[in-house]
SEKOL-488529 format. One record per atom (N, C-alpha, C): x, y, z. Coordinates in steps of 0.2 Angstrom, whole numbers, plus 5000, padded with zeros to 4 digits. Layout:
% residues N
XYZ
...
This chain:
% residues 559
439542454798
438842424799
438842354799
439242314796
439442254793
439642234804
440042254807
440142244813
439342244819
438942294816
438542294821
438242244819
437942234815
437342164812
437642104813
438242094813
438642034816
438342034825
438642094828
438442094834
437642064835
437242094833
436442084833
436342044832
436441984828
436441904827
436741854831
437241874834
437441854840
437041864846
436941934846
436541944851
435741904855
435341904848
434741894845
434741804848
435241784846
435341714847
435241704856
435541754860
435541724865
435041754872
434741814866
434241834871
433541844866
433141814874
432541824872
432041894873
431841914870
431241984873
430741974877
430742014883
430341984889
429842024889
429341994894
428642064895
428942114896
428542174893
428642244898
428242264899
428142284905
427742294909
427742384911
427742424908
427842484904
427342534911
427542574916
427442614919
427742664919
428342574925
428442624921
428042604915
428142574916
427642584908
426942574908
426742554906
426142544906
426342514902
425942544901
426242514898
426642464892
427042224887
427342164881
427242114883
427642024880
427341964882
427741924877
428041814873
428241734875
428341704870
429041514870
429341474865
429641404865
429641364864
429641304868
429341254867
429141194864
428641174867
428941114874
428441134879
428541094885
428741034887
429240994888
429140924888
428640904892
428140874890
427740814896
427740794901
427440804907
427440784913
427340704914
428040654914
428040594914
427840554919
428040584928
428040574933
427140514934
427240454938
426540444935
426240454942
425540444943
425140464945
424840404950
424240424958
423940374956
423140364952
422840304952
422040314949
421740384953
421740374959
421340464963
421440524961
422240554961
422440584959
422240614952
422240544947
422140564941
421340594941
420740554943
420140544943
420040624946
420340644952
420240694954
420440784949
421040754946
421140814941
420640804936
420440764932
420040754926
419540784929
419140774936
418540804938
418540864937
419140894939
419340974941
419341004933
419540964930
419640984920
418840994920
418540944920
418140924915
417340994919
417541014926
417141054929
417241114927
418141154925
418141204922
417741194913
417841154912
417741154904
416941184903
416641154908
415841174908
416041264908
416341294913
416341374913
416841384906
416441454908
417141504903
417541524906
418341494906
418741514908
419341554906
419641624905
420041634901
420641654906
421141624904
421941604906
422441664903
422441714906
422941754905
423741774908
424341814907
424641804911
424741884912
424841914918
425041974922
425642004923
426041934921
426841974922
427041964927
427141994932
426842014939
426642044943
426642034950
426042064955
425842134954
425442144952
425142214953
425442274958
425642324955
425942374960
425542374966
424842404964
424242424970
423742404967
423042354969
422542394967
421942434973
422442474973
422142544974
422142584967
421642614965
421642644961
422142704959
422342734965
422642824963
423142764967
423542734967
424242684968
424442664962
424042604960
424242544952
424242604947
424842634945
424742704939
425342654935
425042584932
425642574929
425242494926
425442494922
425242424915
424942364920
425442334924
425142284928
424842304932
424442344935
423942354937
423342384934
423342434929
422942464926
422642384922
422942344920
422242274917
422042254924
422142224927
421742214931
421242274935
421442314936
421042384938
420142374933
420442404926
419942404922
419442364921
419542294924
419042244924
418842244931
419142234935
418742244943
418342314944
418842374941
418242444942
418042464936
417842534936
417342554931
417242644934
417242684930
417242744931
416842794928
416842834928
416242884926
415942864919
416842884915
416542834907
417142774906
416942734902
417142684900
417242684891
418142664889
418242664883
417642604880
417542614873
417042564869
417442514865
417042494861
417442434856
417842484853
417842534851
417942604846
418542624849
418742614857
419342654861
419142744861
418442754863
418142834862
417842804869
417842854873
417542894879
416642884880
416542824882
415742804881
415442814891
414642804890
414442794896
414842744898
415042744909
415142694909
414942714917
414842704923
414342734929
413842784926
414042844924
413942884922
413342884916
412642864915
412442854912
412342924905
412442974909
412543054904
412843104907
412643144906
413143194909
412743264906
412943324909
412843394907
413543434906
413543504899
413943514902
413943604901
414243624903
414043714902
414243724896
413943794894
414243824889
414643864889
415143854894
415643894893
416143834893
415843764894
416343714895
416643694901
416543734907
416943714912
416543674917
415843684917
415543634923
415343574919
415443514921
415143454919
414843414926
414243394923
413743354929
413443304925
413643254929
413843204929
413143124932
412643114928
411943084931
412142994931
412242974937
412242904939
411942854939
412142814936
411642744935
411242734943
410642704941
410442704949
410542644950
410642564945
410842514947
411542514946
411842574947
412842554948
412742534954
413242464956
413242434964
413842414963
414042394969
414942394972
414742304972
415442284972
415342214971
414842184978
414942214983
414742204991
413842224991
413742244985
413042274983
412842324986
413242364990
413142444992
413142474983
412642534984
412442564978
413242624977
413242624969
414042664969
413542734970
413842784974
413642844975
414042904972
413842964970
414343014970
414743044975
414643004981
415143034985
415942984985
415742934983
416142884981
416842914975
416342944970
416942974966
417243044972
417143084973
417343144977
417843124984
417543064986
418043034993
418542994986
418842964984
419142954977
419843014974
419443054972
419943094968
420343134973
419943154979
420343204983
420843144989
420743074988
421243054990
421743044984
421543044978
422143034972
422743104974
422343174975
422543214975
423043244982
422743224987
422943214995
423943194992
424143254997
424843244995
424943205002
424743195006
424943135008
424843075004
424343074999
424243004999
424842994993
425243034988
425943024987
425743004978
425142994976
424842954970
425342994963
425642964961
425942974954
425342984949
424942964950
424343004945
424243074948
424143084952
423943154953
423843194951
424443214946
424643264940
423743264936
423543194933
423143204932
422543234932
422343244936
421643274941
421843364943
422343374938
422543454939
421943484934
421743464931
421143504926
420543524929
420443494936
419943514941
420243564945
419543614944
419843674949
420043654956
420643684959
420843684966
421143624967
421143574961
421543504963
422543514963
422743574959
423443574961
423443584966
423443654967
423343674974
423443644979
422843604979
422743544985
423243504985
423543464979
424243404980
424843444980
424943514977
425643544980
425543564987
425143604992
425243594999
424743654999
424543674995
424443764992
423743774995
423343724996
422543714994
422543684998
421743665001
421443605004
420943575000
420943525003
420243465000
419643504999
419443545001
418843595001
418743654997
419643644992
419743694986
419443664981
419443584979
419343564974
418743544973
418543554967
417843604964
417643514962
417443474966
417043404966
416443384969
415843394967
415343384972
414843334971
414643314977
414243274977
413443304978
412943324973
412343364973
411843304977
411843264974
411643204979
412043124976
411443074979
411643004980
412243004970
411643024967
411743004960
412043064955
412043104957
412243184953
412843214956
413343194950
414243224955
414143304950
414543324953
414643414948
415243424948
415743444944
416443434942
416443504940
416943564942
416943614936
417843594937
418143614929
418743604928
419043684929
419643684928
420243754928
420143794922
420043754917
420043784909
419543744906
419243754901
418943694895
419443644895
419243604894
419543524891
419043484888
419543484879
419043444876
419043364878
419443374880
419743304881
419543244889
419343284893
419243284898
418643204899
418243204895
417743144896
418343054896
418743084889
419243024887
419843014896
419843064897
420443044905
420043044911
419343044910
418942994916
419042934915
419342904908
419142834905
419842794910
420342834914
420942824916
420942804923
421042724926
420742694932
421042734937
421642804937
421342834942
420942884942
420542884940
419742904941
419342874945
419242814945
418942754945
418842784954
418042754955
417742774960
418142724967
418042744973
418242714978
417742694984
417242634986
416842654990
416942664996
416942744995
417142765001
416942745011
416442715011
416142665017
416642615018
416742595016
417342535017
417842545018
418042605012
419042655013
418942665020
418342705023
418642745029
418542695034
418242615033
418242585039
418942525039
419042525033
419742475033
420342525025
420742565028
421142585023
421442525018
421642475021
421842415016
421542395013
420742395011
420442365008
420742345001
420842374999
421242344992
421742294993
421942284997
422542234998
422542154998
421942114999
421642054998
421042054996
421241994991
420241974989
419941964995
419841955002
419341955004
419042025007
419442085006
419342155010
419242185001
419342164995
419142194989
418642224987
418242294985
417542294984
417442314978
417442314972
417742324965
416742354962
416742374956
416142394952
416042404947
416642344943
416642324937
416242264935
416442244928
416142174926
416442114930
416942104934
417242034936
417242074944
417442024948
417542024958
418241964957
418542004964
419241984965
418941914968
418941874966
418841814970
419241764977
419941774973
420641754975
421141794973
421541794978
422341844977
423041794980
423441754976
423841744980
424441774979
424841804982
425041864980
425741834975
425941864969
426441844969
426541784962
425641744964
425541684962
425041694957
424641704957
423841734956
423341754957
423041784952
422341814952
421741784951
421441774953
420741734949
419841784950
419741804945
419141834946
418641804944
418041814946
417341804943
416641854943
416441824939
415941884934
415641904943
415541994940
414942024946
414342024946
414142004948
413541964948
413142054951
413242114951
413242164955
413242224951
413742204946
413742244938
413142284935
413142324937
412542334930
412342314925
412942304919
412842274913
413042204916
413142154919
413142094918
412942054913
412442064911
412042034905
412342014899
412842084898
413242074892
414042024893
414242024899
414941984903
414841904901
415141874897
415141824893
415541774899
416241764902
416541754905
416441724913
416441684915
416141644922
416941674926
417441664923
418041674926
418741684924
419241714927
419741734923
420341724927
420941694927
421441684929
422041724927
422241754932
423041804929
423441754933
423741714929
424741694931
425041774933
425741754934
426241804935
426841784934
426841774927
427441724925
427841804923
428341834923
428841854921
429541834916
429441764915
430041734911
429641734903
430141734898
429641744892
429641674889
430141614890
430341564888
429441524890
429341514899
429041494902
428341524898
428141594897
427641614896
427241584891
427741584885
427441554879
427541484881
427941444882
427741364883
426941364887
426841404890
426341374894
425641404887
425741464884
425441454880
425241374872
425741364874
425741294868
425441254870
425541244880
425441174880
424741204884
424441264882
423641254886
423441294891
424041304895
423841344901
423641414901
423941454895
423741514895
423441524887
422941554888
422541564883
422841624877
423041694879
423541714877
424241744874
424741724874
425541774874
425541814869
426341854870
426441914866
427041844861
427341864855
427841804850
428541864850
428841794854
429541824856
429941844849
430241874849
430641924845
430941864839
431241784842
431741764837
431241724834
430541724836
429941674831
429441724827
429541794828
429441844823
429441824817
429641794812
429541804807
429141724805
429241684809
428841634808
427941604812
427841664814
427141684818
426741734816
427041804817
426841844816
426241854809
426341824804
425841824801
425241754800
425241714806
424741674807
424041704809
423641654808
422641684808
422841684815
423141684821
422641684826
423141734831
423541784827
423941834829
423441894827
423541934834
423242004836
423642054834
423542114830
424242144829
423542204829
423942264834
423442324834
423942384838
423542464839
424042514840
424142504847
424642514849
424742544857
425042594859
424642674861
425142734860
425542714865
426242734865
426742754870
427442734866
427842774868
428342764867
429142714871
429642694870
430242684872
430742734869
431142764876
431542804874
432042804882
432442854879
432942884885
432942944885
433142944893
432943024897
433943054896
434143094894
434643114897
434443194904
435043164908
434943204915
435443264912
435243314913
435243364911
435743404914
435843404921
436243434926
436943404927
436943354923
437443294923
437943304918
438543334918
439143314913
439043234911
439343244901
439243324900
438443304893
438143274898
437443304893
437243374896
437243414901
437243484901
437143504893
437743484890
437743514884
437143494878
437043534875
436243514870
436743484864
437043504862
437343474853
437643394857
437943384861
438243314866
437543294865
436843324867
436443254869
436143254859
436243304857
435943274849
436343234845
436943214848
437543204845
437343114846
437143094852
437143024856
436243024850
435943064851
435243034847
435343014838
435643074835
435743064829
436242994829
436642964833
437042924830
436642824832
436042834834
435642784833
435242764827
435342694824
434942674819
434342654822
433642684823
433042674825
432642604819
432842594815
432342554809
432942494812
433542494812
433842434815
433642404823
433542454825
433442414834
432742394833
432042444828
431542394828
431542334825
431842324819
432042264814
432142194817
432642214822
433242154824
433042124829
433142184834
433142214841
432542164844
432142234843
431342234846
430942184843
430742194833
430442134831
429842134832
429442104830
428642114830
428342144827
428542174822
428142244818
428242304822
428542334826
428642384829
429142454824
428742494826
429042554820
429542624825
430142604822
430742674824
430342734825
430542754833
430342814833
430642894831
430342924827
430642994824
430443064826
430143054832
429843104835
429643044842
429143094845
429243094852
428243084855
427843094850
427043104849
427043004846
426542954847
426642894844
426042914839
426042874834
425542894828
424742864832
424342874828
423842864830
423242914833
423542984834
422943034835
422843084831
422243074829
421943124822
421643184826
422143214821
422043314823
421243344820
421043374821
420443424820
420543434814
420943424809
421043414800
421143354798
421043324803
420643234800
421743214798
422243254800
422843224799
423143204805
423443124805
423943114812
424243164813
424243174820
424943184823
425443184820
425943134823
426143124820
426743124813
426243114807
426043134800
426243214798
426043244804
425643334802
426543344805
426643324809
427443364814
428043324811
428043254808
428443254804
429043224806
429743204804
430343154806
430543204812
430743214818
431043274822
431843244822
432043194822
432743174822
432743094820
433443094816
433643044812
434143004815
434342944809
434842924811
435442954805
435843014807
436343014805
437143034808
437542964803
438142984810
438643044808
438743064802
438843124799
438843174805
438143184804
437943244808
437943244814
438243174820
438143164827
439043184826
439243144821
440243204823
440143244823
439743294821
439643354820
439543384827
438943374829
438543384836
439343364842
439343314840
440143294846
440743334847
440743344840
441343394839
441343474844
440543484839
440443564842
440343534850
440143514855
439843494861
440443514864
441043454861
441643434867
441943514865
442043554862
442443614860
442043664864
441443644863
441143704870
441143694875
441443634878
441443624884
442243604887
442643624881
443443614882
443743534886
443243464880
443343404884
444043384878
444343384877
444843314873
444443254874
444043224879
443843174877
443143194884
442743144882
442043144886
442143104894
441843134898
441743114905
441543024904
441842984910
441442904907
440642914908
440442884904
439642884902
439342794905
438642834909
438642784911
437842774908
437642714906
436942684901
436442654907
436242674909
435642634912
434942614912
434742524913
434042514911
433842464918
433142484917
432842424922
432842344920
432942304927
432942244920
432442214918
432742194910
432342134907
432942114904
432642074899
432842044892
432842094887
432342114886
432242154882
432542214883
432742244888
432842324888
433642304887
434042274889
434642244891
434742244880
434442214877
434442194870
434342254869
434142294869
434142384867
434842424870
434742414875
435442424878
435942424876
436042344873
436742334871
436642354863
436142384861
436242384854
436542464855
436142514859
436342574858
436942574861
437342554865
437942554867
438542524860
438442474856
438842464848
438642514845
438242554843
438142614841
438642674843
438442684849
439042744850
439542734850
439742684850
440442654850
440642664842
440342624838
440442624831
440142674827
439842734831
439742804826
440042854828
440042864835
440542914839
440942894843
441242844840
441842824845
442042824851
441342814855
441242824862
440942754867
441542724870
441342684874
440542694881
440542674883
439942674887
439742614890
439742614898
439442574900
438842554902
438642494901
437942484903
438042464912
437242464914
437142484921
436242454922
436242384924
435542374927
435442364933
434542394935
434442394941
433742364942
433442354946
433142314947
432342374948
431642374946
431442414946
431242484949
431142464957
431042494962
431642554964
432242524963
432942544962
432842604958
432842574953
432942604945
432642664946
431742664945
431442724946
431642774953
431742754956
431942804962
432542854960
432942814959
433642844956
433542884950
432942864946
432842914940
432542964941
432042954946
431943014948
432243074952
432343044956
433143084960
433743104955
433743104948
434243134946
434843104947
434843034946
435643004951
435642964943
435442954940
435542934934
435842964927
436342954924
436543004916
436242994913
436042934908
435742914901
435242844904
434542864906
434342804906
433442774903
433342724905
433042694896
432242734901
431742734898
430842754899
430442734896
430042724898
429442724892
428842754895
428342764890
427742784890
427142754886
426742754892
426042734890
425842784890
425142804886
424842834887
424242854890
424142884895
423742874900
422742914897
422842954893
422142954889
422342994882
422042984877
421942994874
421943064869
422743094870
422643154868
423543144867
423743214863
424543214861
424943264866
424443284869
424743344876
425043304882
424743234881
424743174887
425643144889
425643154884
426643154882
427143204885
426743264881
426943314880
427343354887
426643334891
426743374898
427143334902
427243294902
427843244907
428443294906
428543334901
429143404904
429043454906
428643474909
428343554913
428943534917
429243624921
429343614924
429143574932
429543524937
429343524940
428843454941
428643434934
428443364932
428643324938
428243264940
428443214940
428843154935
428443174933
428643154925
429343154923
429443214924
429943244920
430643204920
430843214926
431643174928
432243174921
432243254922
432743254914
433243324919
432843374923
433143424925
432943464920
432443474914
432343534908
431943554912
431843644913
431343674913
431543734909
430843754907
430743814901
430143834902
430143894905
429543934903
428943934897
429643954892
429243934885
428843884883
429243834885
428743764885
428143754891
428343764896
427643754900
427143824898
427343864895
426843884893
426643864886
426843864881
426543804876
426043754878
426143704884
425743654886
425143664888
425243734893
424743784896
424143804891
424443824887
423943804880
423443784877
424143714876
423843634873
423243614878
423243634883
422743614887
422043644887
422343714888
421443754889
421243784881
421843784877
421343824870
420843784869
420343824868
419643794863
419643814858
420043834854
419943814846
420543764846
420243704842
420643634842
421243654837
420943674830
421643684827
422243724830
422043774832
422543804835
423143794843
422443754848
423043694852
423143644849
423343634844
423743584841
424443604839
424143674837
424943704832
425143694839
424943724845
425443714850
425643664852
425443634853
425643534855
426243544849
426143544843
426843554836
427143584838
427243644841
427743684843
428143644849
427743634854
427843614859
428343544858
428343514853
428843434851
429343454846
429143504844
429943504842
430343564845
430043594851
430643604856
430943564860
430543524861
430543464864
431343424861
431243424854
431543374847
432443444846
432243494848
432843554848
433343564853
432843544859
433143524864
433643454865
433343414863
433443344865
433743314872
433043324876
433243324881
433043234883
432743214878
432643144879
432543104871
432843064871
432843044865
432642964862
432042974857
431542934855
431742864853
431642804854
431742744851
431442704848
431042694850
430142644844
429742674850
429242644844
428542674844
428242574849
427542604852
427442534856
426942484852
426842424847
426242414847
425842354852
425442324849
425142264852
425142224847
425542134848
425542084846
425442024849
424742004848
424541944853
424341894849
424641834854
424241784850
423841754854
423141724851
422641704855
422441644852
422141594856
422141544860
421541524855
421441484849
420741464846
420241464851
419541504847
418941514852
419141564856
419541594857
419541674861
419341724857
419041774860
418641834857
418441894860
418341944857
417941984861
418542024866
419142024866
419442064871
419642124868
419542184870
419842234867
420142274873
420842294868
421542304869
421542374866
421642424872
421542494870
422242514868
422242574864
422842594864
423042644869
422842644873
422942704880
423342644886
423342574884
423942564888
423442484892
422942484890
422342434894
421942394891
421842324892
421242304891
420842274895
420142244892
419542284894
419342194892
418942174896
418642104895
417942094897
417642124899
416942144898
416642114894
416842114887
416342094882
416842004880
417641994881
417741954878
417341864879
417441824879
417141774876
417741694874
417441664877
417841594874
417241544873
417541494868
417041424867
417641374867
């Protein structure tokens, strides 16, 4: 042990922990102070920037960073952290999270729903308008989902819009557009029936692929979404300026419904990716707010002007299933149990960040008023004991004298790379098994992992609404999600369950059943839990940061 923590000290020193931008994840964040710009200037020059200062000062302007460029904003494309913030504040969907992070009015001024639970109708603001001032219409959601679902259009949200009748159908080839139970009754009345009850269903409207698309505009320019001057958005801010790559600059909608309440004249997304860079510019001004790099953790973290709050999702590794010799299940519990989970969030990660020991992140209270979490309990530890054990039995089952080369794979950062080389001294120093690391760049990485070309590689998860089945189902057979090669009937029917039981107690026990086959299985193996640690910029305010992977600036505020 005395060996590893040598390692980690070294290590720690020379790396820093960088954004993660978690789509893959959904969905992190910055040290330094700058040295001074000495270069001198002329009188104009200066005269001219002081004007420039002294005219933002007047506005509110709040200085954030994005990481970088936004996958898509196309709604059913950006299904990934740097696009979902920006998404959230340019659009707006049937409902909208509240300060609370609970499934509130948001187009959608109420709604109806049957009493059998399956049809919901859906009553629309008559002042919702698109930033372009066309009125947001229910055809708008309807031309919208059935492009999320259109297996041309390819949308890795998809999956979500299965709880509408005739929407699988429709994305696997099975069904047409004309199967899926979405209507437009008129201008302002959509009607929605789902496949089964879902209680949950108003919270994963709150998910920006829902988010309406003005369909008038889609069908006369398909790229709309691709520069602020083709953008038509019908949330609280307008795309003002896009330089791609460079930044974002929004300002308030003047189009908005609720404008009234949008505190905010303006908002600037950098697209700094280095963490070094990030937090410098927050010291010397430029950005209002960063995430506190891992090796300034102990000396930040509990200042007044740090944000510390939940963010569901996990980091973890997927092992590929069809691949010697994880094939074997005792081989993949053998590689889980022999990780110290409280050591990689301690060292490692840093920030307050808590060891993952299941697979569900803390934070969803069951129908018995108990977490998750809490209620289902440790599912796997760090023991190395019992990882010889698991090693021993595996290679004997599979007649190895010694294991196939192992190969580690993560997308880069700083940070993954820092995980990386910690679980790699682990294996080494509990089960005597070398391992090579292997980075790729993201675009790369994900395709390769979903194809199944990958052994052991690193994931994460955001949560995309606000339930424990949300997780859960990224192993159905045949997932997108999935990319491990497990299918089990038992389990996709468990999930099948979790979804349509209406007695909550009772989908729940299946959600608990359903993770620790999950956790018997080990077909992916948990690492920490995600949270949120920001620090913010004296006089900033008002910005809530949901745990589903987003936040929301609507309401925030600077002086």
């Amino acid at each position: 042990m005395k060996k590893f923590l040598v390692f980690l000290m070294a290590m720690l020193t020379a790396l820093v922990l960088a954004a993660c931008t978690t789509s893959e994840n959904a969905g992190e964040e910055p040290e330094d102070d700058a040295e001074p710009d000495t270069t001198e200037q002329d009188d104009t020059a200066n005269e001219e920037e002081n004007n420039a200062t002294d005219q933002e000062t007047e506005e509110k302007v709040l200085r954030l960073n994005n990481g970088i460029e936004p996958t898509s904003l196309d709604p059913s494309i950006g299904f990934d952290a740097v696009s979902w913030d920006p998404l959230n504040n340019l659009m707006e969907g049937l409902t909208r999270l509240d300060q609370d992070s609970r499934a509130a009015a948001g187009v959608a001024e109420d709604w109806d729903i049957s009493e059998d639970g399956l049809t919901y109708t859906f009553h629309l603001r008559e002042d919702a308008n698109w930033s372009n001032g066309d009125p947001v219409v229910a055809e708008d959601f309807v031309y919208a989902w059935k492009y999320m679902l259109d297996p041309e259009t390819a949308s890795s949200a998809a999956f979500l819009g299965y709880f509408i009748e005739g929407a699988e159908a429709f994305n696997n080839g099975d069904g047409t557009a004309d199967d899926v139970n979405v209507t437009a009754i008129d201008d302002k009345t959509l009607e929605v029936v789902l496949e089964a009850p879902t209680g949950f269903f108003l919270d994963l409207l709150t998910n920006p692929a829902f988010f309406p698309i003005n369909h008038q505009v889609a069908q006369e320019n398909p790229d709309w979404h691709t520069e602020a001057n083709t953008f038509v958005g019908n949330g609280p801010f307008q795309l003002e300026s896009w330089e791609h790559d460079v930044e974002m600059v929004f300002t308030k909608n003047e189009h908005y419904w609720d404008a009234g309440v949008v505190n905010l004249e303006k908002i600037h997304f950098a697209m700094v990716n280095d963490t070094n860079t990030q937090y410098q510019m927050f010291e010397s001004g430029e950005l209002d707010t960063a995430s506190i790099p891992p090796e300034l953790s102990d000396q930040l973290i509990d200042g007044d002007n740090v944000y510390i709050g939940d963010y569901g999702g996990l980091e973890f590794y997927r092992f590929n299933i069809t691949e010697e010799p994880f094939h074997n299940k005792n081989i993949r519990k053998a590689f889980a149990y022999a990780v110290n989970r409280a050591d990689i969030a301690e060292y490692v990660v840093k920030n307050g960040v808590e060891p993952a020991y299941g697979f569900v992140s803390p934070g969803f209270t069951g129908p018995t008023g108990t977490d998750f979490r809490a209620e289902n309990g440790d599912l796997v530890s760090f023991d190395p004991a019992l990882a010889q054990d698991y090693l021993e039995q595996g290679m004997a089952e599979e007649g190895y004298d010694e294991l196939p080369e192992i190969v580690l794979s993560y997308n880069t950062s700083d940070a993954n790379k820092a995980v990386a080389e910690a679980l790699q001294s682990m294996f080494n120093e509990h089960l005597g098994v070398e391992v090579t690391l292997e980075n790729q760049e993201w675009n790369v990485f994900a395709e390769a992992q979903q194809n199944l070309e990958l052994q052991l590689s690193r994931s994460s998860f955001i949560n995309d609404y606000s339930d424990p089945v949300n997780f859960l189902e990224s192993f159905v057979t045949d997932s997108y999600m999935n990319r491990t090669g497990f299918s089990s009937d038992a389990y996709d029917e468990l999930i099948a369950k979790g979804k349509s039981e209406t007695d909550e107690e009772q989908r729940w026990e299946y959600l608990y059943e359903a993770e620790k086959m999950l956790a018997d299985e080990m077909i992916a193996m948990p690492i920490r839990y995600y949270n949120t640690v920001v620090l913010e910029a004296d006089g900033v305010s008002g910005i809530l940061r949901h745990p589903v992977g987003y936040f929301d600036l609507k309401y925030a505020d600077k002086k």
